[in-house]
N, C-alpha and C positions, 0 to 999 in steps of 0.2 A: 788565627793565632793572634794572640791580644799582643802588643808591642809594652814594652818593659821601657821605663823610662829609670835614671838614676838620678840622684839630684844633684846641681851645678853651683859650685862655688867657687866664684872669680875669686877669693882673698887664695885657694889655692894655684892660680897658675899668677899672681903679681909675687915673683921671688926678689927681683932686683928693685934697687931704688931707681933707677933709670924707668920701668916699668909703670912703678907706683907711681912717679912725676906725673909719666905721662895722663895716665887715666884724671889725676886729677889736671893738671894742665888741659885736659880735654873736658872736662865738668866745669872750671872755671868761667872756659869758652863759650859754654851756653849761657852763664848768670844763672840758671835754676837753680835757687836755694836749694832744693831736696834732692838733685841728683849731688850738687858737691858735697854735702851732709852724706850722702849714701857712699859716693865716691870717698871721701875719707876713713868712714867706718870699714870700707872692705880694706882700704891700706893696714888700719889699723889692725884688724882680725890678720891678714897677712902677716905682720910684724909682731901680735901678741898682745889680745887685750889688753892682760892685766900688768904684762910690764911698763905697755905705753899709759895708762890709767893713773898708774903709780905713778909715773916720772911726770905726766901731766899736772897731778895732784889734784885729779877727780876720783871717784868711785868706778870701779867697773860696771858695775850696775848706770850709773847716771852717763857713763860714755856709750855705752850700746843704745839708752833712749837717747841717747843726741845725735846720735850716729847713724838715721833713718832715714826711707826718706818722706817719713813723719815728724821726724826730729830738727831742732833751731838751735844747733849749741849755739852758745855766748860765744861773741868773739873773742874772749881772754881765754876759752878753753878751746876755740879751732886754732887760735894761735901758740897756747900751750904743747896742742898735738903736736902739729907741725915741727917746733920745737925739739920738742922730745924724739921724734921720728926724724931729725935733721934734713928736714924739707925746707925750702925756703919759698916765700913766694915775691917777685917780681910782681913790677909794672914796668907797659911799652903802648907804645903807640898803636891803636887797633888798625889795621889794613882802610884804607880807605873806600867807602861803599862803591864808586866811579872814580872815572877820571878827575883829578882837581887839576884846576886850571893853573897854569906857571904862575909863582904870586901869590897863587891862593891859600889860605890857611886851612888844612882837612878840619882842626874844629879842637874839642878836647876832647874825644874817645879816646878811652883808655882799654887796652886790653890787658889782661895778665894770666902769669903764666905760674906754676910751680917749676922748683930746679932743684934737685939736690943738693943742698950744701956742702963746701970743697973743704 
């Protein structure tokens, strides 16, 4: 008996914005351009292309190609998103790789995180 596959689309199980933080919050984590490119785009389809499109004042069409993870949107249009989807993004201090020693300065790593705006 052949097994039956159906197809999977994360933008349907991100409902909350707590939700959608987190995945990006956890795509940030890595630095990969194309997972947070990807990771955004599935926020976005969550939320509604073409409302978020419009309020970002891109094309729906030009948001799905930036939104891959083939895709490099401009920073004035991830920040647009963000915006429009009332996500904000932080910066903090990245976890230190080992112990540092009393005195010692960990460096300037920066980690950051996405938060929904209050």
């Amino acid at each position: 008996m052949a097994l039956k596959t159906v197809p999977f689309d994360p933008a349907e199980h991100l409902r909350s914005p707590e939700d959608q933080a987190e995945l990006l919050t956890d795509a940030l984590a890595t630095g990969d351009a194309a997972y947070i490119a990807n990771a955004l785009g599935t926020i976005v389809r969550a939320r509604g292309m073409s409302g978020v499109a419009r309020g970002a004042g891109v094309t729906r069409e030009a948001l799905y190609k930036s939104l891959t993870l083939k895709g490099d949107p401009k920073l004035t249009t991830f920040m647009s998103v963000l915006r429009t989807m009332k996500l904000q993004l932080t910066a903090r201090p990245a976890a230190p790789a080992g112990r540092v020693r009393k005195g010692a300065r960990a460096g300037n790593r920066r980690g950051v995180r996405a938060s929904t705006a209050a």
